[in-house]
Z-matrix of the N, CA and C atoms (Angstrom, degrees):
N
C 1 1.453
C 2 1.526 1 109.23
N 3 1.419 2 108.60 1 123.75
C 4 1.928 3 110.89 2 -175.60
C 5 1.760 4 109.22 3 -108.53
N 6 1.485 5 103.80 4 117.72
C 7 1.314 6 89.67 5 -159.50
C 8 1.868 7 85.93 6 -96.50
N 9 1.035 8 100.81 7 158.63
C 10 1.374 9 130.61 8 -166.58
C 11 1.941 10 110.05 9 -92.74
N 12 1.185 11 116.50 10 139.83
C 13 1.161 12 137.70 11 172.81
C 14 1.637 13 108.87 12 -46.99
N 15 1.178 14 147.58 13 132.49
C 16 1.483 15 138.07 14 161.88
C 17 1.318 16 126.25 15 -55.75
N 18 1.103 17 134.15 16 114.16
C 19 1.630 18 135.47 17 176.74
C 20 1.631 19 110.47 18 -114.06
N 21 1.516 20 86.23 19 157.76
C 22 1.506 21 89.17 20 178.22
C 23 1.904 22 130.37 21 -94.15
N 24 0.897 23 128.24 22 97.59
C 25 1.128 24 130.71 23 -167.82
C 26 1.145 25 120.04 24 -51.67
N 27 1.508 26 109.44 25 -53.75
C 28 1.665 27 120.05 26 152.21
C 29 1.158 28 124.22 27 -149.46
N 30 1.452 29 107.16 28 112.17
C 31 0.965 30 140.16 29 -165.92
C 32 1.298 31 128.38 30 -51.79
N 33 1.701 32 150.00 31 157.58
C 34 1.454 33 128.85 32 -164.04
C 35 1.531 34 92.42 33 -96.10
N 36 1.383 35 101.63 34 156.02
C 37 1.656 36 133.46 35 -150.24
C 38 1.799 37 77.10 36 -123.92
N 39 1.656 38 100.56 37 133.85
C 40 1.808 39 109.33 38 162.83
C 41 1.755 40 98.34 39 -66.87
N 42 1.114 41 82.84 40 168.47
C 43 1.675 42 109.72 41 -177.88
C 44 1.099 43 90.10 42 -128.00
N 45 2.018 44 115.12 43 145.42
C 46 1.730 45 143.42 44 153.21
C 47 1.487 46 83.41 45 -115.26
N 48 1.885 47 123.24 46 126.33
C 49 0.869 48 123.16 47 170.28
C 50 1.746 49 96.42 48 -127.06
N 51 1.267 50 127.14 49 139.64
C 52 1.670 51 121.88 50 143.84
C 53 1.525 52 121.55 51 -52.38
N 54 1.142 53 104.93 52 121.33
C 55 1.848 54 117.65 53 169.44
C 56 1.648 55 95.10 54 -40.12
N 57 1.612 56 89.07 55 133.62
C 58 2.052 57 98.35 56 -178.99
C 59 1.190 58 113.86 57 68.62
N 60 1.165 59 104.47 58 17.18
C 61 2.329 60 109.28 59 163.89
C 62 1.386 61 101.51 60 -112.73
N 63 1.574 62 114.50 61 169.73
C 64 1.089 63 118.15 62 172.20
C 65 1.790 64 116.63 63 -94.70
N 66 1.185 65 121.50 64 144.64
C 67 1.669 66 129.89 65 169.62
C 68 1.153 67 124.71 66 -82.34
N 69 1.261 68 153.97 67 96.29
C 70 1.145 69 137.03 68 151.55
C 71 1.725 70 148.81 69 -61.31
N 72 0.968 71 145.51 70 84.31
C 73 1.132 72 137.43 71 -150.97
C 74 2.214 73 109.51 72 -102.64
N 75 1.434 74 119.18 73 121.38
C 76 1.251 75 107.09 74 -141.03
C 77 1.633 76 95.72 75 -146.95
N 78 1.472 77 124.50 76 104.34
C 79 1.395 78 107.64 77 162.31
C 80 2.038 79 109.76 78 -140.53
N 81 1.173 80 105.68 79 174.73
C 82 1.266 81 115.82 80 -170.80
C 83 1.445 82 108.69 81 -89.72
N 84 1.259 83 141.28 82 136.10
C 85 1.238 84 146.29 83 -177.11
C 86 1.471 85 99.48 84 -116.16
N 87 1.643 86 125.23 85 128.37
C 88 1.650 87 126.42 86 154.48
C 89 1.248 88 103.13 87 -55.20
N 90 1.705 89 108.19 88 167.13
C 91 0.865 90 146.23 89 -164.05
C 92 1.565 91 89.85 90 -109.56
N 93 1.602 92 115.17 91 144.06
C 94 1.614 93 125.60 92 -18.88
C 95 1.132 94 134.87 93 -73.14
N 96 1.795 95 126.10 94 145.61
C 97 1.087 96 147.57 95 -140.23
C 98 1.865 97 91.97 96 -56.86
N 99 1.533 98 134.27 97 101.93
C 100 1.226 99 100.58 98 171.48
C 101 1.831 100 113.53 99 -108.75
N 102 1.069 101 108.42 100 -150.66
C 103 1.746 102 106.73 101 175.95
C 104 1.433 103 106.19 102 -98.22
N 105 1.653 104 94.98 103 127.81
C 106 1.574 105 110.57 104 -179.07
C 107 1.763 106 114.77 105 -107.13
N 108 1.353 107 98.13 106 147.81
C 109 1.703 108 84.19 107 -174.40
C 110 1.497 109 77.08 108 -161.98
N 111 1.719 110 109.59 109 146.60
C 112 1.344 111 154.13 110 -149.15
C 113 1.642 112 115.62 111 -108.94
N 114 1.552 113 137.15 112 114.65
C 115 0.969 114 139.47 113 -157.95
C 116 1.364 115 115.74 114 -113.02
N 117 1.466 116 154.02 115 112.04
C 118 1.886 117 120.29 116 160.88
C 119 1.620 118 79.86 117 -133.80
N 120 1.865 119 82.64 118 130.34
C 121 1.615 120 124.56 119 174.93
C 122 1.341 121 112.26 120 60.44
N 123 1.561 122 110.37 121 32.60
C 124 2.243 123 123.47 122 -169.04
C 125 1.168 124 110.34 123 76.21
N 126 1.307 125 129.79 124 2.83
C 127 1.307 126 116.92 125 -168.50
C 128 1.789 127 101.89 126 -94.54
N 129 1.250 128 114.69 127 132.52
C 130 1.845 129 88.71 128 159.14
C 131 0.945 130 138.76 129 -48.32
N 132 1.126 131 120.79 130 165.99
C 133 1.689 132 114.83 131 -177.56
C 134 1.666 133 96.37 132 -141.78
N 135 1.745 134 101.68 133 138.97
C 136 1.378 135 129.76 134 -159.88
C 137 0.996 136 88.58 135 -140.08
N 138 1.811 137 116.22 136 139.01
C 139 1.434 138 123.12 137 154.26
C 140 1.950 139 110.69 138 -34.71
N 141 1.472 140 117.90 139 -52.21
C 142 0.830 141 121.77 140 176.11
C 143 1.964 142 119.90 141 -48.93
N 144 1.553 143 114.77 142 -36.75
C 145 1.403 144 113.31 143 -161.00
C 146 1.821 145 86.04 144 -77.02
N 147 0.996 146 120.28 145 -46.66
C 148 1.472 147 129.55 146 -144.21
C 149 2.523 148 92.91 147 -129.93
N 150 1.402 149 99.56 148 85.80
C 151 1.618 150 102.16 149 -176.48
C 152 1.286 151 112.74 150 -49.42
N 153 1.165 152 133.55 151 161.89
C 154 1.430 153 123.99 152 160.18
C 155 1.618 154 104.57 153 78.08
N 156 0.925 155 135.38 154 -44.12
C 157 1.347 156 117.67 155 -164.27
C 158 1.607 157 113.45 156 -74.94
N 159 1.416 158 123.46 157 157.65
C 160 1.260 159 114.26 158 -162.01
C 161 1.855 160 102.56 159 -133.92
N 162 0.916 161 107.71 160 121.65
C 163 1.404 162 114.86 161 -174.03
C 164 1.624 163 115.66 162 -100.16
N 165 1.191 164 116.59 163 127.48
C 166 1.775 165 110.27 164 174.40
C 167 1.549 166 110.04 165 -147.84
N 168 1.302 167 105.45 166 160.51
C 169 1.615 168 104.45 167 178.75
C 170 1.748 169 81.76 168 -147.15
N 171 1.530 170 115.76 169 153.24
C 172 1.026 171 156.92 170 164.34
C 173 1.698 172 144.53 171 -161.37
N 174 0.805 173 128.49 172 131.22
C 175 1.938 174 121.92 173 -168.83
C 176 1.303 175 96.82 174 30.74
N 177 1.376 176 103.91 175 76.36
C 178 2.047 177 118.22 176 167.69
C 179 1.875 178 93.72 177 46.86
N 180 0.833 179 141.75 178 67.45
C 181 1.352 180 118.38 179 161.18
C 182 1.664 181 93.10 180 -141.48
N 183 1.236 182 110.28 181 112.93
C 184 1.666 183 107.89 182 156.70
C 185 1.356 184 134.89 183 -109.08
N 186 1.586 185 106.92 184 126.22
C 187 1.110 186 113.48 185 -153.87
C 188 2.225 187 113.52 186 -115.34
N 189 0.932 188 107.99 187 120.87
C 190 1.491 189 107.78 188 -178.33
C 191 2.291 190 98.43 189 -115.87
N 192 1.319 191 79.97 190 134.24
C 193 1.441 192 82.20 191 -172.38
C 194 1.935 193 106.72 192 -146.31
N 195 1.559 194 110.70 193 120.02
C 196 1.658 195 115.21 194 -158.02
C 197 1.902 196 68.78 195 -116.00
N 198 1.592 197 102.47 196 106.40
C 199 1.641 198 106.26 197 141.25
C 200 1.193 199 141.26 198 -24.35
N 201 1.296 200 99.63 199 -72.82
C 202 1.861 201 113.04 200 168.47
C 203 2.008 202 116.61 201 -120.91
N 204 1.168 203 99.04 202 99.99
C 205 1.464 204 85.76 203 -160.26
C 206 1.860 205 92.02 204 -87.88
N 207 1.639 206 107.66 205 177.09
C 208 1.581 207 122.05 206 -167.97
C 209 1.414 208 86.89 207 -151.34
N 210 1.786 209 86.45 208 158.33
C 211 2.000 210 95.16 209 179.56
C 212 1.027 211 99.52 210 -67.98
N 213 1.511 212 151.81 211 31.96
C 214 1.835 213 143.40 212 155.42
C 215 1.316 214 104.51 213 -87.55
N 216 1.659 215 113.05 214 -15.46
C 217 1.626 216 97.49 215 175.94
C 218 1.188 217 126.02 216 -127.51
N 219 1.462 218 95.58 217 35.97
C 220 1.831 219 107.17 218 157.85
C 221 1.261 220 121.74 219 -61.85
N 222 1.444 221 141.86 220 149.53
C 223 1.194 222 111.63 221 -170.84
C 224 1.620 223 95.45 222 159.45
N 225 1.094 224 127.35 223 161.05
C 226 1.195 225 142.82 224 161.48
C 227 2.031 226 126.25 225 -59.60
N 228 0.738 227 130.23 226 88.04
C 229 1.451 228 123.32 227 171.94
C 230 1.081 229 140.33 228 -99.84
N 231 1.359 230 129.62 229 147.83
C 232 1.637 231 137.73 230 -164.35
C 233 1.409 232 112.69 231 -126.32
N 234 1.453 233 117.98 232 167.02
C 235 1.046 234 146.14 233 154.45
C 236 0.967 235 114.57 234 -161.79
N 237 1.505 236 94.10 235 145.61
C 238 2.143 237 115.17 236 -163.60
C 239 1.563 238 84.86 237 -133.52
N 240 1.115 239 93.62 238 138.07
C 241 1.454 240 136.36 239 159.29
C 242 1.669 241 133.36 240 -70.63
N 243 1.292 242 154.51 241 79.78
C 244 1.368 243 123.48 242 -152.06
C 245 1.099 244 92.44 243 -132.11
N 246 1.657 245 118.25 244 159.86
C 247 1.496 246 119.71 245 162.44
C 248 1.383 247 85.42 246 -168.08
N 249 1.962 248 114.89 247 -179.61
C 250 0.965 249 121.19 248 -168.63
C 251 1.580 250 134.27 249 -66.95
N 252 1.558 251 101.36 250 -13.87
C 253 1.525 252 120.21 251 166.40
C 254 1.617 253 121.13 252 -91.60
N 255 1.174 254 107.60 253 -11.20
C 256 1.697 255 102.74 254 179.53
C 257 1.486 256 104.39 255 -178.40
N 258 1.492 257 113.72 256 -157.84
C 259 1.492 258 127.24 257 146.44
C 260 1.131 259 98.14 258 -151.55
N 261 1.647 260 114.43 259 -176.47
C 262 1.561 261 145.89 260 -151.19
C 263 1.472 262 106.70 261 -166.91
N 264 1.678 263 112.28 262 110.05
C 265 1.490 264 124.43 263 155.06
C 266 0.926 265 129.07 264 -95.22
N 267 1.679 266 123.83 265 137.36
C 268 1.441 267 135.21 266 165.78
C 269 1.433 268 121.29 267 -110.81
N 270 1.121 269 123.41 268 131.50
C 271 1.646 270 127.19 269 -173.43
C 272 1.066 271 101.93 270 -115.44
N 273 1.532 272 101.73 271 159.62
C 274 2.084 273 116.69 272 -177.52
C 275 1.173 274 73.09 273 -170.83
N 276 1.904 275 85.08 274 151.14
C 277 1.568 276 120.78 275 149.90
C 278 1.353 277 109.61 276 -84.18
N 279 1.739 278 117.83 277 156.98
C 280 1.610 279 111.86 278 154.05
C 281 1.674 280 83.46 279 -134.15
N 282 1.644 281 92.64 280 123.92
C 283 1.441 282 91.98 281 171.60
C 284 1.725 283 104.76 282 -132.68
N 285 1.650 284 108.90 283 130.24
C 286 0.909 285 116.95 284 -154.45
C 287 1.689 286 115.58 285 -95.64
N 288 1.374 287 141.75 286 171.79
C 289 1.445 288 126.72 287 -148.41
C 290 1.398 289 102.44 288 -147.67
């Protein structure tokens, strides 16, 4: 059995959000399930770096979501893909209004 590199199925889309709306940031990861982890401007991103925001992955779908976003979190964002054959990045803007 050859397990395969992670790709992105669909890929994250920039966000135009209004200051005091919520952001969504949303793409599909292939199968197999690998480890996903969350980027704005290369830096990681931790509930702790960035409060409030809530991060989840389930059946390939990764999801980053800022409640109330502010012009501090305009910025560039990622998600990487990893597993034992490779990884896979996706970039977006969130630029805020």
């Amino acid at each position: 059995m050859s397990t395969q590199a992670p790709s992105f199925t669909q890929p994250l889309q920039s966000v135009v959000a209004l200051e005091g709306s919520a952001a969504t940031f949303e793409a599909q990861v292939s199968s197999p399930v690998p480890e996903v982890s969350w980027f704005r401007d290369g830096q990681v991103l931790s509930a702790a770096a960035l409060p409030g925001v809530q991060i989840s992955f389930s059946d390939g779908r990764a999801v980053l979501r800022i409640p109330a976003v502010t012009a501090a979190h305009s910025g560039r964002f990622s998600v990487r893909a990893t597993n034992g054959t490779g990884q896979a990045t996706s970039t977006a803007e969130l630029l805020v209004t």
